[in-house]
C-alpha positions in Angstrom: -47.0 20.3 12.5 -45.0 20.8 9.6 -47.5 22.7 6.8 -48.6 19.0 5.1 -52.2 18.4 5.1 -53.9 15.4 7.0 -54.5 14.0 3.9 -51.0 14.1 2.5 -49.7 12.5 5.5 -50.2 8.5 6.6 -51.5 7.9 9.8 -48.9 7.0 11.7 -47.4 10.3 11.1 -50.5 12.2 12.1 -50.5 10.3 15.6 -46.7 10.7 16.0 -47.7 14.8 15.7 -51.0 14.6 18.0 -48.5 12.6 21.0 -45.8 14.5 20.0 -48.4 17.7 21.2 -49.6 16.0 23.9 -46.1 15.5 25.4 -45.5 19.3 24.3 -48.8 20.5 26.0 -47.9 18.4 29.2 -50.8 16.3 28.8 -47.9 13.5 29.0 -45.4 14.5 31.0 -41.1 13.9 31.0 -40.9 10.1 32.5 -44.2 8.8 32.2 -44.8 5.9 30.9 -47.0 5.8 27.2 -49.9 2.7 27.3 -50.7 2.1 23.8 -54.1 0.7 24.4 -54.8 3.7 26.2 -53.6 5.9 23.3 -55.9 3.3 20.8 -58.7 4.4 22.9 -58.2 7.9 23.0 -57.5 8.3 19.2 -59.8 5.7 18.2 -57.5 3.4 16.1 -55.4 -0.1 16.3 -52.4 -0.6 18.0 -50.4 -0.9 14.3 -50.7 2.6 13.5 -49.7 3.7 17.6 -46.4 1.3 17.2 -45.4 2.7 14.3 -46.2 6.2 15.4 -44.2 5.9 18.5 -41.2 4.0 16.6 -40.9 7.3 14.9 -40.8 9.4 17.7 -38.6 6.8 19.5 -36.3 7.9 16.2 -37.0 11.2 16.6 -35.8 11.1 20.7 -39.0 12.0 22.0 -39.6 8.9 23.7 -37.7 5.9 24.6 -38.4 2.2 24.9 -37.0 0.2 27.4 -36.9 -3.5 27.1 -39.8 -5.2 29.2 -41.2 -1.9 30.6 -42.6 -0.1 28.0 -41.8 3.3 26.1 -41.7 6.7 28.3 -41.6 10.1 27.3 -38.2 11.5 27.0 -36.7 13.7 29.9 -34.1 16.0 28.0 -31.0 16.1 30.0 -28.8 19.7 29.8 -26.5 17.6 27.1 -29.0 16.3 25.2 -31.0 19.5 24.9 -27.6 21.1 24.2 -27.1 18.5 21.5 -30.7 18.9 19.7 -30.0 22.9 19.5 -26.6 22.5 18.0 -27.7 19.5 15.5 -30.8 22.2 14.7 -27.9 25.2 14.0 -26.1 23.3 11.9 -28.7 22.4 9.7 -30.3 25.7 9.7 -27.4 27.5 9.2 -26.7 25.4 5.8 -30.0 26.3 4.7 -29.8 30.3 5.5 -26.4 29.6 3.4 -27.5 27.6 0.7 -30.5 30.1 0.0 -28.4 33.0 -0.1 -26.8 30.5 -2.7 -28.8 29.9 -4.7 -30.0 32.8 -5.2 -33.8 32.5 -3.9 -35.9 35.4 -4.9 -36.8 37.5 -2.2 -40.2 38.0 -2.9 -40.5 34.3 -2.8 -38.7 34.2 0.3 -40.8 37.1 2.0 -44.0 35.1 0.8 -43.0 32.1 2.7 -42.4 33.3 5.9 -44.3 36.2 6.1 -47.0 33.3 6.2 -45.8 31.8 9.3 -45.1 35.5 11.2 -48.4 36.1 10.6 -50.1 32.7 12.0 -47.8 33.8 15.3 -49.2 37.1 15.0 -52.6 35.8 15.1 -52.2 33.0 17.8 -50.0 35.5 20.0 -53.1 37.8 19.8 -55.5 35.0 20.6 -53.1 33.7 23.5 -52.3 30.6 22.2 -49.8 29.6 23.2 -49.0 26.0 21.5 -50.2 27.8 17.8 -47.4 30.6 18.8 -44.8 27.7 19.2 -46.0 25.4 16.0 -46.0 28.8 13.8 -42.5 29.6 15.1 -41.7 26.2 14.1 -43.5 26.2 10.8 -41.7 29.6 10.2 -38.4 27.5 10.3 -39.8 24.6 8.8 -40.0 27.4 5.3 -36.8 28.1 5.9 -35.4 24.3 5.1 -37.9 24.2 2.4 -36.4 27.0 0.9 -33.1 25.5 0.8 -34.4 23.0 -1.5 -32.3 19.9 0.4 -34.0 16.9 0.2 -31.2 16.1 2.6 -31.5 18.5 4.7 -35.2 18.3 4.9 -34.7 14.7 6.3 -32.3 15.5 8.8 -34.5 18.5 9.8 -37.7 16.4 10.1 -35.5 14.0 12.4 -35.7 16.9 15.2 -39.1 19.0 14.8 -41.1 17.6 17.3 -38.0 17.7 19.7 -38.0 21.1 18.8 -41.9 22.0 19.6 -41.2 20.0 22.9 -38.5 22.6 23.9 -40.2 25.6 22.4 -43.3 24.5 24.7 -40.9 23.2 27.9 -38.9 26.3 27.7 -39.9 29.5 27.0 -43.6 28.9 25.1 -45.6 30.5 28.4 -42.9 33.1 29.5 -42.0 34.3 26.2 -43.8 37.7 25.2 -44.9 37.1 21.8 -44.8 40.9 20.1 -40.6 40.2 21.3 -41.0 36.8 19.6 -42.4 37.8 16.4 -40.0 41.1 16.1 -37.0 38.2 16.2 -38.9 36.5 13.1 -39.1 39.7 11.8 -35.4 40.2 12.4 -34.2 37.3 10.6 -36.1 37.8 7.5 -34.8 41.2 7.0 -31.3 40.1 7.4 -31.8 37.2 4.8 -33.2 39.5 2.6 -29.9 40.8 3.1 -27.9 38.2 1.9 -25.2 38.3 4.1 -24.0 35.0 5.2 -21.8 36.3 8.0 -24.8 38.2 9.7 -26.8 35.5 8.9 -24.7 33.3 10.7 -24.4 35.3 14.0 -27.9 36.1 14.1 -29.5 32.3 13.9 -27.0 31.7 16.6 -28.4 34.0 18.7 -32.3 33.2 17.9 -32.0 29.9 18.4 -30.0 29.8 22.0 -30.6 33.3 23.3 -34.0 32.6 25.2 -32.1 29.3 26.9 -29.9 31.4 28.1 -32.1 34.4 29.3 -34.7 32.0 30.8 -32.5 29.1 32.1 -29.3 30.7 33.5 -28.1 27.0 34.9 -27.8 26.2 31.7 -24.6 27.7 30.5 -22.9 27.1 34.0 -23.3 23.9 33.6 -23.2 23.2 30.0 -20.8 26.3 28.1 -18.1 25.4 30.3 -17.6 21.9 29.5 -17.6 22.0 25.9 -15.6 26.1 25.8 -13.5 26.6 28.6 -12.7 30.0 29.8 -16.0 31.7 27.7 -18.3 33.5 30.2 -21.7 32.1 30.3 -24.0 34.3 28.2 -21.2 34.7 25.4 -22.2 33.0 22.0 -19.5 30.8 21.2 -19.4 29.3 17.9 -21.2 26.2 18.9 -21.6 24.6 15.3 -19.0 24.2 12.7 -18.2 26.5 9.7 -19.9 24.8 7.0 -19.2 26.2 3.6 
């Protein structure tokens, strides 16, 4: 899910990405209840590794554990989802910044996420649609690398598969993907730019533009309460001005 391969990876980790699909994919849907001896069966390992796997995406808020019932898969509320996309500007607006900072070469830059436009080139071609979705999010996965935070890298792997889940849950069938690349496409050219102000409008709109194109409820019931008087559909600044 994020670029590593199997190998560098422990196992735990690899599960937590396989259920983190699943719930994704629907194959385990918002509510339901997670059996780890049914996962153990399925995946063909102890119940250590599943424990451990779903104690990181209990972390993660992709699943929750209740006391004496079990762990369920996470149903994302309005606030919480509004909460995941703001926590996921924030961070990725530190990185477009601190890349700009730092001076990143561009071809290096272009390298990197070329890369990932072209695996959702590919899997919009083939019509798939969780490979479009994990691409997109591999594409954004460069971007913190880029930014060359080991702190931000952290916080960033704190949300990824909350991110896949909503890419999936929200616009990952309806989406066109030539529309979907072009927006990739988009925000490379303006961070080859190197304008931190464009930069900071434009991730903005990438990242909350298709919630509110898709899910029109949304800002009526969410905008209002945390920006008075702004129209739903108008970008307000949701995350802080970070320098």
């Amino acid at each position: 899910m994020n670029g590593q391969s199997v190998e560098a990876r422990n196992l735990p980790d690899q599960l937590a990405d396989q259920l983190a699909v699943m719930i994704a994919t629907g194959e385990l849907n918002p509510g339901q209840r997670i059996f780890e001896k049914k996962i153990c069966e399925m995946k063909g390992v102890s119940r250590i590794p599943v424990r451990e796997a779903l104690r990181l995406l209990q972390a993660q808020g992709v699943v929750r554990t209740e006391p004496n019932r079990g762990t369920y898969v996470t149903e994302f509320t309005p606030d919480e989802m509004l909460e995941m996309l703001e926590l996921r500007l924030a961070v990725e607006r530190i990185a477009l910044r601190r890349i700009i900072e730092r001076k990143t070469p561009k071809a290096l830059i272009a390298r990197q996420l070329s890369v990932a436009i072209e695996a959702m080139r590919r899997a919009g071609e083939s019509g798939d649609r969780l490979g479009l979705c994990q691409a997109d999010l591999w594409f954004h996965d460069r971007i913190i690398d880029l930014a060359a935070s080991p702190m931000l890298k952290a916080t960033w792997r704190l949300i990824a598969r909350s991110v896949l889940v909503f890419l999936m849950r929200e616009h990952g069938g309806s989406a066109s993907p030539s529309l979907w690349i072009d927006e990739h496409e988009e925000l490379l050219a303006v961070l080859e730019s190197d304008s931190s102000a464009v930069l900071d409008e434009h991730i903005e709109h990438h990242i909350f533009s298709d919630v509110r194109a898709r899910r029109p409820a949304f800002d009526a019931a969410i905008i209002p309460s945390i920006a008075p008087g702004i129209a739903p559909g108008i970008a307000p600044g949701i995350a802080p001005s970070i320098a």
